[in-house]
C-alpha positions as CSV (number, residue, x, y, z in Angstrom):
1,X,152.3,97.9,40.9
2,X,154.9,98.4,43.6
3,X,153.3,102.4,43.5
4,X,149.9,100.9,44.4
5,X,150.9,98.3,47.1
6,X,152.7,101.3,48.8
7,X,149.4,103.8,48.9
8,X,147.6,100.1,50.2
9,X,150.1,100.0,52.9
10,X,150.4,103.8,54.0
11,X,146.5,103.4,54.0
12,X,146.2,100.4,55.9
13,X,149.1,101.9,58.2
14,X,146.9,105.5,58.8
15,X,143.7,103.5,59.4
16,X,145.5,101.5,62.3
17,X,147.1,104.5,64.1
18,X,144.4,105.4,67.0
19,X,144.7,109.4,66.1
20,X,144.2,108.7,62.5
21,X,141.5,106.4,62.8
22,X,139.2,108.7,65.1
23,X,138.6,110.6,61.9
24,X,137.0,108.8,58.8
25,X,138.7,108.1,56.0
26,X,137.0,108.1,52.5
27,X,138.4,105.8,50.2
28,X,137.6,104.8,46.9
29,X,138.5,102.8,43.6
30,X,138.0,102.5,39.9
31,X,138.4,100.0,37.6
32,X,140.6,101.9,34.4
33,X,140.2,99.5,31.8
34,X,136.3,98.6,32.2
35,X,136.4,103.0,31.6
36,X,139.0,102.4,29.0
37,X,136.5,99.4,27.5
38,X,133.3,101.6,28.2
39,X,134.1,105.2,27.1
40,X,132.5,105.8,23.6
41,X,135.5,108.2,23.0
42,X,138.0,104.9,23.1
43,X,135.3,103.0,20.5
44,X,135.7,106.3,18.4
45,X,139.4,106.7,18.7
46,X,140.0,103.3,17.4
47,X,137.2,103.6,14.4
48,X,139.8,106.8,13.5
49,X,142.9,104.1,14.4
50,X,141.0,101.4,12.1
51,X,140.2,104.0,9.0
52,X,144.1,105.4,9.5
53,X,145.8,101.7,8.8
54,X,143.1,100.7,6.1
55,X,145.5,101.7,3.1
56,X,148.3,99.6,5.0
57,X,146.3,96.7,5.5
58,X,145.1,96.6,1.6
59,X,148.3,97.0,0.9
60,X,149.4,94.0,2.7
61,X,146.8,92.0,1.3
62,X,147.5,93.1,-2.6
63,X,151.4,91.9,-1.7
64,X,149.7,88.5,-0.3
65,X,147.8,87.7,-3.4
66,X,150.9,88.9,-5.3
67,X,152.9,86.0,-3.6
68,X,149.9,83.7,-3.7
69,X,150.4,84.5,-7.6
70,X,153.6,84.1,-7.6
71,X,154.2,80.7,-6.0
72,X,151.3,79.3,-7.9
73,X,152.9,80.1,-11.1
74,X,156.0,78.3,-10.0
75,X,154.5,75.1,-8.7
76,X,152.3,74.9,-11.7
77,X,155.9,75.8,-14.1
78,X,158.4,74.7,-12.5
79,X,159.3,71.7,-14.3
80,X,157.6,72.4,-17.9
81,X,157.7,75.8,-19.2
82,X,160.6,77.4,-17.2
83,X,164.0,76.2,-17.5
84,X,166.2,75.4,-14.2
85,X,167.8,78.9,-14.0
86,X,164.0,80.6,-14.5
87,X,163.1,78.4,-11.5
88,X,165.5,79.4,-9.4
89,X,165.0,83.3,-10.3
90,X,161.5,82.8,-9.4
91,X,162.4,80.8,-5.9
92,X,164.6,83.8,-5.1
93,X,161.8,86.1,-6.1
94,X,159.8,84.8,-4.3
95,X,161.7,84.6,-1.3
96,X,162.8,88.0,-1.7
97,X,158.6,88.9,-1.6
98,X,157.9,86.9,0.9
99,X,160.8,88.8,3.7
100,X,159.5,92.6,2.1
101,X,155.9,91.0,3.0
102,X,157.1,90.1,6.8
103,X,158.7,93.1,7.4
104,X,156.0,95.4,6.3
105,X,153.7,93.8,8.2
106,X,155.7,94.0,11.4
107,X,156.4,97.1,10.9
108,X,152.4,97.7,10.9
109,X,151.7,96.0,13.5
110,X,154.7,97.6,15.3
111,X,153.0,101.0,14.0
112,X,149.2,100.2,14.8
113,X,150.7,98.8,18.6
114,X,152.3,102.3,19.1
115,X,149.0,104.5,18.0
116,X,147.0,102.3,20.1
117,X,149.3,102.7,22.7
118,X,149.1,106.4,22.4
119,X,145.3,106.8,22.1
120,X,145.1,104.7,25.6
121,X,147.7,107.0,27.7
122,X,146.3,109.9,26.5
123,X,142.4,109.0,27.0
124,X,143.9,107.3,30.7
125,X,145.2,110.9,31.1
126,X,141.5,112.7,30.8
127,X,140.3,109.6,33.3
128,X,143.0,110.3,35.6
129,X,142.0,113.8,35.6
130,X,138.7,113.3,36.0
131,X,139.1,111.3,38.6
132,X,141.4,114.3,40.4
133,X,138.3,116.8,40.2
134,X,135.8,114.1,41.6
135,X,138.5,113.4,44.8
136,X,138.5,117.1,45.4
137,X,134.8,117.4,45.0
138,X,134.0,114.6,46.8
139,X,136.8,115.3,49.0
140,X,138.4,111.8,48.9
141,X,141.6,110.6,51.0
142,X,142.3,108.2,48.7
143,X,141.5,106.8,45.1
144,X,143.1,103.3,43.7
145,X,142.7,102.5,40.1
146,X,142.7,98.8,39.4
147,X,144.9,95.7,40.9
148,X,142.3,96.0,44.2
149,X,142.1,92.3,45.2
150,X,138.9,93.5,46.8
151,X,136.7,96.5,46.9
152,X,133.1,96.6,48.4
153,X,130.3,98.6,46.2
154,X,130.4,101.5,48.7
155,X,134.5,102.8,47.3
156,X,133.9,101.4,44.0
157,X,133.7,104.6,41.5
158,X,134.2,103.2,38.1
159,X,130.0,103.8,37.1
160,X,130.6,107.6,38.4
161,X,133.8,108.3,36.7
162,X,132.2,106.3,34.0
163,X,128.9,109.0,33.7
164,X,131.2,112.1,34.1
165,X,133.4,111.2,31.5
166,X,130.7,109.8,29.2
167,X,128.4,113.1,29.9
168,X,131.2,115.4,28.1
């Protein structure tokens, strides 16, 4: 954040020097995450990232009904069939369940947050590059991604970066 206010500044600062201003500068902007939310290659990355965890997340749910089992049969023994020792080995397995349960579904979560974290840098990478050939092209002084408080429609190249990345 403190990178970008720093190009807005040196920007602002070359636009108000007389030399500087006499020749044109050609700025422009994108918006990264409507790309990110856009791209069909981030929708297809995550259907891979959704198919990946799939045996995790049935496996979370077997242990759930496994514990839903479990604490049924408790509350529906607990003062008829088993004695007070069998009650309390049942509590403790029970509790015992319930911790491997949490812990295997932060670690997922942890997991799933970390893939999806690398699907995004490296898909921002391709944008960011993308965006590097189309300054050169277009021979651009000077590109912002996102945080612009305000943008007119003339700099804003999200919809082009958008169609080049889309068209590969």
């Amino acid at each position: 954040m403190l990178k970008h206010s720093l190009i807005v500044l040196a920007a602002i600062a070359a636009v108000m020097q007389p030399s500087i201003a006499a020749a044109e500068l050609k700025i422009g902007w994108y918006d990264a995450r409507k790309i990110l939310e856009s791209l069909p290659a981030v929708q297809k990355e995550f259907k891979k990232l959704a198919a990946e965890f799939e045996p995790k997340q049935k496996e979370l749910e077997d242990k759930r009904t496994t514990l839903r089992k479990l604490q049924e049969d408790i509350t529906k023994n607990a003062g008829t069939i088993y004695s007070e020792e069998e009650n309390r080995n049942k509590q403790l397995e029970y509790q015992s369940k319930l911790r491997e349960l949490q812990l295997l579904t932060e670690d997922t979560k942890r997991l799933a947050q970390v893939r999806e974290n690398e699907v995004v840098r490296k898909i921002q990478a391709s944008v960011d590059q993308e965006v590097m050939k189309l300054a050169e092209e277009e021979k651009y002084d000077l590109i912002l991604r996102s945080g612009v408080l305000y943008a007119g429609p003339k700099v804003n190249l999200t919809q082009k970066v958008l169609q080049r990345m889309s068209s590969k």
